[in-house]
N, CA, C and O atoms as a GROMACS GRO file, in nm:
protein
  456
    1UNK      N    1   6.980   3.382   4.203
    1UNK     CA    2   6.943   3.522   4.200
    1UNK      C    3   7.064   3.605   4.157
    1UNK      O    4   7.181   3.567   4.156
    2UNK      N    5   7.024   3.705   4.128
    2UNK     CA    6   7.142   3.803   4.033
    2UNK      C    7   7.240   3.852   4.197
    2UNK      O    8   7.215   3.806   4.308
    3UNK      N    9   7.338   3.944   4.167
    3UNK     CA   10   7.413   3.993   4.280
    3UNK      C   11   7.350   4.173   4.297
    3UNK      O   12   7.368   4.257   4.385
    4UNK      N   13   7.274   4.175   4.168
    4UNK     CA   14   7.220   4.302   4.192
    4UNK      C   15   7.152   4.334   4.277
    4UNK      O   16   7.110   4.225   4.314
    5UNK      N   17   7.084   4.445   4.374
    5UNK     CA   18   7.063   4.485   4.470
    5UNK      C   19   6.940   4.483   4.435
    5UNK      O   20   6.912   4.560   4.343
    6UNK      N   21   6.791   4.368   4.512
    6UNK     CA   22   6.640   4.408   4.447
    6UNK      C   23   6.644   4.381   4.313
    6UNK      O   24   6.577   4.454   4.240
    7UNK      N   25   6.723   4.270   4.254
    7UNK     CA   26   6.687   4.231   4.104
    7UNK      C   27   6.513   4.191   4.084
    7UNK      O   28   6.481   4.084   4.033
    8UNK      N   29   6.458   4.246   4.109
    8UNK     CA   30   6.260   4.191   4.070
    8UNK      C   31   6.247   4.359   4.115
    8UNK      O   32   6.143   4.412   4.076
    9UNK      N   33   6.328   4.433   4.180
    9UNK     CA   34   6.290   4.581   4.166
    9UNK      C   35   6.122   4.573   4.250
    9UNK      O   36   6.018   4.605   4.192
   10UNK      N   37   6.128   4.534   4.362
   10UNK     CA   38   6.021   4.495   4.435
   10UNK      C   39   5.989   4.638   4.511
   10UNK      O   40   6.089   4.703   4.542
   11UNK      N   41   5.895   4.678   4.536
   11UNK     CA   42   5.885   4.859   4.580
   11UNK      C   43   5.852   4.838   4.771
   11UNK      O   44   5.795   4.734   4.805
   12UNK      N   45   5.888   4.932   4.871
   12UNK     CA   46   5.936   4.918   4.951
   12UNK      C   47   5.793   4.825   5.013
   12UNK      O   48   5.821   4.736   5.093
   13UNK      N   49   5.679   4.841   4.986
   13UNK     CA   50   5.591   4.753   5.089
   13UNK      C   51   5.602   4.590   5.051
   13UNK      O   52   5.592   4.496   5.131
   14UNK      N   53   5.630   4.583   4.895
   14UNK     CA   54   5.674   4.449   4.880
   14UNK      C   55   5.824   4.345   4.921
   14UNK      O   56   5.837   4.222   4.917
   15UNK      N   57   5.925   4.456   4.960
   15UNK     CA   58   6.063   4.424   5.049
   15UNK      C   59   5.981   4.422   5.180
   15UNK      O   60   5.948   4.306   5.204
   16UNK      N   61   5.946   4.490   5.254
   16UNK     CA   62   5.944   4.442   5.393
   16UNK      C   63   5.808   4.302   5.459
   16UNK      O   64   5.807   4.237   5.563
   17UNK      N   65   5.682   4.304   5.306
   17UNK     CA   66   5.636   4.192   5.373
   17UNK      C   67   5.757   4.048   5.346
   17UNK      O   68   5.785   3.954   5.419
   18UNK      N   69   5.800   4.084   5.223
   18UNK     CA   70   5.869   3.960   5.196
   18UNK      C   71   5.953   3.931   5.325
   18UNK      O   72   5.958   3.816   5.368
   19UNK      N   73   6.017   4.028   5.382
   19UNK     CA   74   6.067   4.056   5.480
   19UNK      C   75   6.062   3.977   5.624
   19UNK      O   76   6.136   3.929   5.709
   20UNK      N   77   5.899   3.999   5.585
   20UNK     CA   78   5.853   3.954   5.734
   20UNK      C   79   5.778   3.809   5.723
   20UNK      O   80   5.739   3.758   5.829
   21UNK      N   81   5.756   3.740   5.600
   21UNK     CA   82   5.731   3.635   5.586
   21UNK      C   83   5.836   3.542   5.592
   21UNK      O   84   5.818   3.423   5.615
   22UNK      N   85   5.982   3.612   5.563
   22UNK     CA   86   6.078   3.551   5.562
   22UNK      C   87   6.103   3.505   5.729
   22UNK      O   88   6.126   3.388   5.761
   23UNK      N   89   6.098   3.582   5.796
   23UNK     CA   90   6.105   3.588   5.928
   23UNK      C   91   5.996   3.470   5.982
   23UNK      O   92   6.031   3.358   6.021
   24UNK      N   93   5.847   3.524   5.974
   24UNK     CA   94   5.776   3.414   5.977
   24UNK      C   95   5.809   3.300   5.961
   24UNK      O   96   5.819   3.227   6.059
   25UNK      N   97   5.839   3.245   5.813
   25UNK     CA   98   5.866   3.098   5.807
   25UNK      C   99   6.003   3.020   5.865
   25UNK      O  100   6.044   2.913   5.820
   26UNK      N  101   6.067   3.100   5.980
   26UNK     CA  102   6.136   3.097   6.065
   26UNK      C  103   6.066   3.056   6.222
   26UNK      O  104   6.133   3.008   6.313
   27UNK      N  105   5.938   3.081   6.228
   27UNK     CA  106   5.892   3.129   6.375
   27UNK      C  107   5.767   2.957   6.338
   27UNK      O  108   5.679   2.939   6.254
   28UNK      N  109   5.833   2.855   6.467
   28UNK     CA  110   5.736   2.764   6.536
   28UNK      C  111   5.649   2.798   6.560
   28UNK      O  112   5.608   2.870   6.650
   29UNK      N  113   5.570   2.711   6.419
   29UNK     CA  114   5.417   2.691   6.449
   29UNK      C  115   5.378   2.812   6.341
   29UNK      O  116   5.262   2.803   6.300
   30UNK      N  117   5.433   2.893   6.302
   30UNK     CA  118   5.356   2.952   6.201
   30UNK      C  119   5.316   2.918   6.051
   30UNK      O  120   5.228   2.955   5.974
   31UNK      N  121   5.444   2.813   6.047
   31UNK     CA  122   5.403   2.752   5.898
   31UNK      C  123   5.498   2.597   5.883
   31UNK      O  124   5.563   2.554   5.978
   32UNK      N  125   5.492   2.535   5.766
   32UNK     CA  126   5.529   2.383   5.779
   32UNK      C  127   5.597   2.388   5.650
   32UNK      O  128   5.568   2.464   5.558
   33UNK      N  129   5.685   2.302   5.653
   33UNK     CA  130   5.758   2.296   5.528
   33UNK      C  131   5.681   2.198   5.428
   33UNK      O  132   5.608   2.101   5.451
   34UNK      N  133   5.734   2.274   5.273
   34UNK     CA  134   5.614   2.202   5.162
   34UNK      C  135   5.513   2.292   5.095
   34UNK      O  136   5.456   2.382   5.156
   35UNK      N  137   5.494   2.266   4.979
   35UNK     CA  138   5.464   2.130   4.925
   35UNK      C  139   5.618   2.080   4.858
   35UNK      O  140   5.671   1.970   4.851
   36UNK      N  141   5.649   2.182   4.823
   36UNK     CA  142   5.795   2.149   4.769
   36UNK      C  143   5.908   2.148   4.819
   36UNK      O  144   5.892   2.207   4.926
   37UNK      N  145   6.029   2.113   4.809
   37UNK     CA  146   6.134   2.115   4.888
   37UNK      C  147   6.183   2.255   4.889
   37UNK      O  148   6.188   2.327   4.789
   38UNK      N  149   6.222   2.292   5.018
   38UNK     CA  150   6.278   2.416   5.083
   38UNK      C  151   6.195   2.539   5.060
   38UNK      O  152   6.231   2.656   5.059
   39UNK      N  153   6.070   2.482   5.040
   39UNK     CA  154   5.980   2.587   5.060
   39UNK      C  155   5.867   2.598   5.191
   39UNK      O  156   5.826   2.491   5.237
   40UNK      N  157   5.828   2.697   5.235
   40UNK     CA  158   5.754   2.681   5.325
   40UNK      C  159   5.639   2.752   5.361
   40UNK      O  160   5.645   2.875   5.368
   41UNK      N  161   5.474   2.659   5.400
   41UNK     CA  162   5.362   2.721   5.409
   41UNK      C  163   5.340   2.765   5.478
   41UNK      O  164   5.316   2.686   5.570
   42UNK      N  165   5.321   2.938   5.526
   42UNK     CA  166   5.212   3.009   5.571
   42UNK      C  167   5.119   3.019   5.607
   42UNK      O  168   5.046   3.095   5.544
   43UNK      N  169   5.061   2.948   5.730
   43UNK     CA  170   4.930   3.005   5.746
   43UNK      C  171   4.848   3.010   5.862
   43UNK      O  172   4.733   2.972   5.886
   44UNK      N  173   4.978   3.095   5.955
   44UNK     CA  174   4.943   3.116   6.073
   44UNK      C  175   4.993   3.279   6.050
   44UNK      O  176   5.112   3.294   6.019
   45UNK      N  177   4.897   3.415   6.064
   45UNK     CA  178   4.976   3.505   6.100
   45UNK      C  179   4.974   3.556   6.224
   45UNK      O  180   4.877   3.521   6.292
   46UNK      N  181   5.050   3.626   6.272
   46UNK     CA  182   5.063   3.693   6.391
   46UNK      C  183   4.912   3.831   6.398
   46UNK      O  184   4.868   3.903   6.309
   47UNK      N  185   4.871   3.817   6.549
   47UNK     CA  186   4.730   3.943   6.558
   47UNK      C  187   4.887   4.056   6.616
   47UNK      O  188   4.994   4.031   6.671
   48UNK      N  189   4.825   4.174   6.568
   48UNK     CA  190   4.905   4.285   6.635
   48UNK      C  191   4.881   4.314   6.771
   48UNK      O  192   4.764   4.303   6.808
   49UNK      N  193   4.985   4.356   6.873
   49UNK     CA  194   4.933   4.359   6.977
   49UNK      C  195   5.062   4.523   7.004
   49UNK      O  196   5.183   4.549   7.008
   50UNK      N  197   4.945   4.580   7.014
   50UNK     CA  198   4.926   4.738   7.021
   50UNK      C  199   5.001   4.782   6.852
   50UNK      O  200   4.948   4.757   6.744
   51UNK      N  201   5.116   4.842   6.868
   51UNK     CA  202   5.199   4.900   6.772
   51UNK      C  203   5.284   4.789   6.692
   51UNK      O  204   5.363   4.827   6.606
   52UNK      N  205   5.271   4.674   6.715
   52UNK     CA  206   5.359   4.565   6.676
   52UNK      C  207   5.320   4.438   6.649
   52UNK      O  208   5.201   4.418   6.673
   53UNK      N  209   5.392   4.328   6.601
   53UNK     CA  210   5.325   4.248   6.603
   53UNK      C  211   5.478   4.152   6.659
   53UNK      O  212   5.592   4.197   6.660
   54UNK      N  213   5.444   4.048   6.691
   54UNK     CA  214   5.605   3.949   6.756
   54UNK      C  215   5.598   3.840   6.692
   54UNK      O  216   5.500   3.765   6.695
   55UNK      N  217   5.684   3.823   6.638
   55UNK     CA  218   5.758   3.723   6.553
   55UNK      C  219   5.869   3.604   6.595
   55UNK      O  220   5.975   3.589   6.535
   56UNK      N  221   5.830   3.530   6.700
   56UNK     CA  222   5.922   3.446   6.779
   56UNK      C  223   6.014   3.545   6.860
   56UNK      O  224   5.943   3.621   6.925
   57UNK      N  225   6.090   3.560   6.870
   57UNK     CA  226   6.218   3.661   6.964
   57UNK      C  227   6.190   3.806   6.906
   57UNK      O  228   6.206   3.907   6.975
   58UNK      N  229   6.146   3.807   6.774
   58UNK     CA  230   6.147   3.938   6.730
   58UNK      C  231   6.018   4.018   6.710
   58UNK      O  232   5.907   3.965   6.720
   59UNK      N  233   6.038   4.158   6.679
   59UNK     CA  234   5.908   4.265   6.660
   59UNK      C  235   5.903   4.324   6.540
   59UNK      O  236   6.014   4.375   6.519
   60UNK      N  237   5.848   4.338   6.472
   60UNK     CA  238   5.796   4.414   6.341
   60UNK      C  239   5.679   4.506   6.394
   60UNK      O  240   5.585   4.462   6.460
   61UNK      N  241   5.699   4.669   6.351
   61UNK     CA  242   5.608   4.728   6.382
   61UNK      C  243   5.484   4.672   6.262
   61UNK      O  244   5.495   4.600   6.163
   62UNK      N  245   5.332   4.764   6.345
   62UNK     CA  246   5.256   4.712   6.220
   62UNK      C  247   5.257   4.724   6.110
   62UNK      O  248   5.218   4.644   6.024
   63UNK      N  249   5.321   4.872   6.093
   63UNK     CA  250   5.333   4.938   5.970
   63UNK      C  251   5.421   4.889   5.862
   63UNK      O  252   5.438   4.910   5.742
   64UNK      N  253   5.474   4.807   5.961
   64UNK     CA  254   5.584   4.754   5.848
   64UNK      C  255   5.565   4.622   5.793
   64UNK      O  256   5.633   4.563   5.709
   65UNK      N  257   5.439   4.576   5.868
   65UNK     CA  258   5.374   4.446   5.812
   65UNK      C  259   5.249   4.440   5.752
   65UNK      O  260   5.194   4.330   5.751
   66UNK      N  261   5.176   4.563   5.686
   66UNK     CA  262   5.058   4.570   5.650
   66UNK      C  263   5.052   4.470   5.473
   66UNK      O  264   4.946   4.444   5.416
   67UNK      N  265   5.129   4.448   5.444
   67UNK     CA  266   5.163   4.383   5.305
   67UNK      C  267   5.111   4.207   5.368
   67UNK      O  268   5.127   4.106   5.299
   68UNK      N  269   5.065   4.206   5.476
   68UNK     CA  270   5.056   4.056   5.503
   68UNK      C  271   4.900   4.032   5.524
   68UNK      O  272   4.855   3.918   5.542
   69UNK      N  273   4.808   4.165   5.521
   69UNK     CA  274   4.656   4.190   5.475
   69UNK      C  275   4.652   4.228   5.338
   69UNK      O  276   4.541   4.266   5.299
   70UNK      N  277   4.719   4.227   5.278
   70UNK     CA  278   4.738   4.268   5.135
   70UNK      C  279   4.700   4.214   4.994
   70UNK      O  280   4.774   4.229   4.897
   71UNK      N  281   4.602   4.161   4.990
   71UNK     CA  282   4.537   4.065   4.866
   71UNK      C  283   4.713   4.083   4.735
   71UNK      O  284   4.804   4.005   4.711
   72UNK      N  285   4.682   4.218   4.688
   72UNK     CA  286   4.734   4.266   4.589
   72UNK      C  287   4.917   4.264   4.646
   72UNK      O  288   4.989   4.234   4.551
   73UNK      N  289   4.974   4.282   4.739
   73UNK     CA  290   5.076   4.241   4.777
   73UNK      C  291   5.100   4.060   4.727
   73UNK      O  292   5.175   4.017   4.640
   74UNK      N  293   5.002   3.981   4.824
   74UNK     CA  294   5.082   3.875   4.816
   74UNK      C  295   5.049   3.849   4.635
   74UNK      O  296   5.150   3.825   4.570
   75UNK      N  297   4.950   3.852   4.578
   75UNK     CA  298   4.990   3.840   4.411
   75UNK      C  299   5.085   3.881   4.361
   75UNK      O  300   5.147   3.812   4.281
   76UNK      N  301   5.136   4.041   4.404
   76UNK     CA  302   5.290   4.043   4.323
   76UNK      C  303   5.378   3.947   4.378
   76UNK      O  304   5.466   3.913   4.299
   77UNK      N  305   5.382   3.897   4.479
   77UNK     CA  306   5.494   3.837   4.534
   77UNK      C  307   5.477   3.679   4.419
   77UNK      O  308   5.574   3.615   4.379
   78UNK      N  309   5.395   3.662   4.400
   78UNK     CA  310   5.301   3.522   4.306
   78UNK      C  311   5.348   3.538   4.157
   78UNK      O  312   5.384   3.452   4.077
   79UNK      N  313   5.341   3.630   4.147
   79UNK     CA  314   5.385   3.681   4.005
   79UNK      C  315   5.529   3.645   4.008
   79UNK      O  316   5.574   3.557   3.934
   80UNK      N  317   5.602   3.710   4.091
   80UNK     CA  318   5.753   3.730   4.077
   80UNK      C  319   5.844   3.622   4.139
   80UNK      O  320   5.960   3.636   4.178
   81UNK      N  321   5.756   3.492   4.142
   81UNK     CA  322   5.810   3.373   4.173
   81UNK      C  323   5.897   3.359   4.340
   81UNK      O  324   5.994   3.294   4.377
   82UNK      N  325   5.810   3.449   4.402
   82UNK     CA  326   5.850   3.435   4.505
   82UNK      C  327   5.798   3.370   4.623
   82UNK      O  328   5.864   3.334   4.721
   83UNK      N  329   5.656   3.356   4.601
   83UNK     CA  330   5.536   3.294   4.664
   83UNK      C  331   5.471   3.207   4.594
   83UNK      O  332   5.494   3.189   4.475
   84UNK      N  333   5.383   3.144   4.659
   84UNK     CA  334   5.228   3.106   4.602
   84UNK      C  335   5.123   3.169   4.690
   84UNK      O  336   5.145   3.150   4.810
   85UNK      N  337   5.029   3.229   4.665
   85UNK     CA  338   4.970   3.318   4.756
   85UNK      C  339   4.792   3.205   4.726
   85UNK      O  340   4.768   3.149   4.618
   86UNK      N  341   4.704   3.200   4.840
   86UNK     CA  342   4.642   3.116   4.884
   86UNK      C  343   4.545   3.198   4.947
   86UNK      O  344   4.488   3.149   5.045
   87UNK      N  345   4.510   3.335   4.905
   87UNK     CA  346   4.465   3.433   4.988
   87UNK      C  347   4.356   3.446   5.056
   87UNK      O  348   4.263   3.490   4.988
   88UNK      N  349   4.321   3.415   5.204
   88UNK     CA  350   4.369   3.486   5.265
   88UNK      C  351   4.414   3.363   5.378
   88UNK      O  352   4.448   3.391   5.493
   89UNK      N  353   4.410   3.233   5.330
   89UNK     CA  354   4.450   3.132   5.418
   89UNK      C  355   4.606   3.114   5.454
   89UNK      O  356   4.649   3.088   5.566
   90UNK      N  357   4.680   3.132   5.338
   90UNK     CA  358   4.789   3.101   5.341
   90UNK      C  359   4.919   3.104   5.194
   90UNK      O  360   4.898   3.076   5.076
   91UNK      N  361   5.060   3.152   5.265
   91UNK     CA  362   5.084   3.187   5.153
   91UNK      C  363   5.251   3.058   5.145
   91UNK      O  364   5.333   3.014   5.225
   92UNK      N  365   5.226   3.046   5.012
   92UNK     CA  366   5.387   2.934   5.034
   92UNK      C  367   5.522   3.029   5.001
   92UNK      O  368   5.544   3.075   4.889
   93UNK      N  369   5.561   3.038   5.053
   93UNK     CA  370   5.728   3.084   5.026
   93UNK      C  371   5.834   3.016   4.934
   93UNK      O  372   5.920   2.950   4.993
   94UNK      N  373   5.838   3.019   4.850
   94UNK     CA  374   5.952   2.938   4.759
   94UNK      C  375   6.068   2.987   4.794
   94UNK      O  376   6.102   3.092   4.850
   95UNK      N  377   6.144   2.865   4.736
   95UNK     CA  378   6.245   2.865   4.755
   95UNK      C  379   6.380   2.992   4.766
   95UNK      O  380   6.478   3.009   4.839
   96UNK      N  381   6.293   3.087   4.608
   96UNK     CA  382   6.376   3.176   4.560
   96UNK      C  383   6.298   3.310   4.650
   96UNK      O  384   6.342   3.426   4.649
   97UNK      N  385   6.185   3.268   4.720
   97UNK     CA  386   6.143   3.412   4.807
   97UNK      C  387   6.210   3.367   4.960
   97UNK      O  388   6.221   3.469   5.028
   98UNK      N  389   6.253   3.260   5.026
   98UNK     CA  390   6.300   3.254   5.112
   98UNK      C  391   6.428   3.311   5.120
   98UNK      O  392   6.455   3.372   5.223
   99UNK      N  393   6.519   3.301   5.022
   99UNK     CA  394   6.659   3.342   4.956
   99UNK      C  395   6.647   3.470   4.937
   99UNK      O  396   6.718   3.532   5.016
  100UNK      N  397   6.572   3.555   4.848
  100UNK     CA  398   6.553   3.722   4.831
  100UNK      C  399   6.636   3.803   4.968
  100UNK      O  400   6.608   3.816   5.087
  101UNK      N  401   6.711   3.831   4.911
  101UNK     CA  402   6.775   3.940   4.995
  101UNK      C  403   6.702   4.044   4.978
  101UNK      O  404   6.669   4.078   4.864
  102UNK      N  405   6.653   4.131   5.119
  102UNK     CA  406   6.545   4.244   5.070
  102UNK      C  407   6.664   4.349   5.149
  102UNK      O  408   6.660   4.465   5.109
  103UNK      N  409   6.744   4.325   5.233
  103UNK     CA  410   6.792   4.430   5.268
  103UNK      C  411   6.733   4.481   5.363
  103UNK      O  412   6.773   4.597   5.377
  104UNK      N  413   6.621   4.442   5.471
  104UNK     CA  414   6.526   4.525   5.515
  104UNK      C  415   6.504   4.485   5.668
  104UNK      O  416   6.449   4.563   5.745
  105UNK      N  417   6.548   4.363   5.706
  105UNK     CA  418   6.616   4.303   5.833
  105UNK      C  419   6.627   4.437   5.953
  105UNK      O  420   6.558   4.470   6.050
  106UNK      N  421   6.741   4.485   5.895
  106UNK     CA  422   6.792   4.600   6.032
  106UNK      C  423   6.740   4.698   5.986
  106UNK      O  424   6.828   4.784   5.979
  107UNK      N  425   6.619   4.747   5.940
  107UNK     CA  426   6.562   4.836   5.942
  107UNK      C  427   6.426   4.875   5.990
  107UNK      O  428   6.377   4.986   6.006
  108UNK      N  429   6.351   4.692   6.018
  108UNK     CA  430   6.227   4.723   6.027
  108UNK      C  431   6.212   4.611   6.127
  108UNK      O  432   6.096   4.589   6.160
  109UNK      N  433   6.329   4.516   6.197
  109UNK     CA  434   6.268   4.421   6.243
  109UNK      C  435   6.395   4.450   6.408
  109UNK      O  436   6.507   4.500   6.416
  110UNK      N  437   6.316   4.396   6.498
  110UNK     CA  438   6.391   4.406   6.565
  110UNK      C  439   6.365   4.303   6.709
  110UNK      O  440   6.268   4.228   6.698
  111UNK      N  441   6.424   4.296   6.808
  111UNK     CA  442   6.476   4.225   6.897
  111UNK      C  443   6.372   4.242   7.005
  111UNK      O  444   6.379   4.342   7.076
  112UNK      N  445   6.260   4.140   7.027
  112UNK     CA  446   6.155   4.117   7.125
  112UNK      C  447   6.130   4.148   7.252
  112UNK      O  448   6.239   4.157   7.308
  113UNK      N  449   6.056   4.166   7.315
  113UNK     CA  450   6.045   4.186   7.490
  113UNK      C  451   5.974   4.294   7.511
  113UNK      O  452   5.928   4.353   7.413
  114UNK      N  453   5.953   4.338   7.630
  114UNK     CA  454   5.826   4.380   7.720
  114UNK      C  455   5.924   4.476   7.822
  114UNK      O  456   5.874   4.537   7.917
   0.00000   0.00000   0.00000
């Protein structure tokens, strides 16, 4: 990937699902590695529960995860070689969308509990 900041120039609902899928394919039991190496399938999502949804240790409000009901989201992400989108079962993360620096971490995701 380039060192430029958002080289695919991805617009803000497509940084934070990437965001949160990235996170996802982090979180047991939501997805399995494959078909390819260092990529990983999708296809468990999180139900929202009230304003949020929880992501292993962490919280994403909903708003900041609506790109993960998103037909037309996960295709751009498909397009821009960042996914394979499987819609609405499941989406694969490649290699180069696991890697995407979105920048969007400490802005929209945060630290779990009740």
């Amino acid at each position: 990937m380039s060192t430029k900041k958002n080289p695919l120039n991805l617009n803000p609902l497509k940084l934070r699902t990437l965001t949160v899928l990235q996170l996802l394919a982090q979180v047991p039991g939501a997805g399995q590695a494959g078909p390819q190496a260092g990529e990983i399938t999708i296809s468990r999502f999180p139900m929202p529960h009230g304003d949020h949804l929880h992501l292993g240790e962490f919280v994403v409000e909903v708003k900041d995860a609506t790109g993960l009901q998103n037909k037309a989201v996960w295709n751009a992400l498909t397009r821009k070689g960042l996914a394979r989108a499987d819609w609405p079962r499941a989406i694969v993360l490649t290699l180069e969308g696991r890697n995407y620096q979105t920048d969007m971490s400490k802005k929209i995701v945060f630290r779990g509990g009740h």
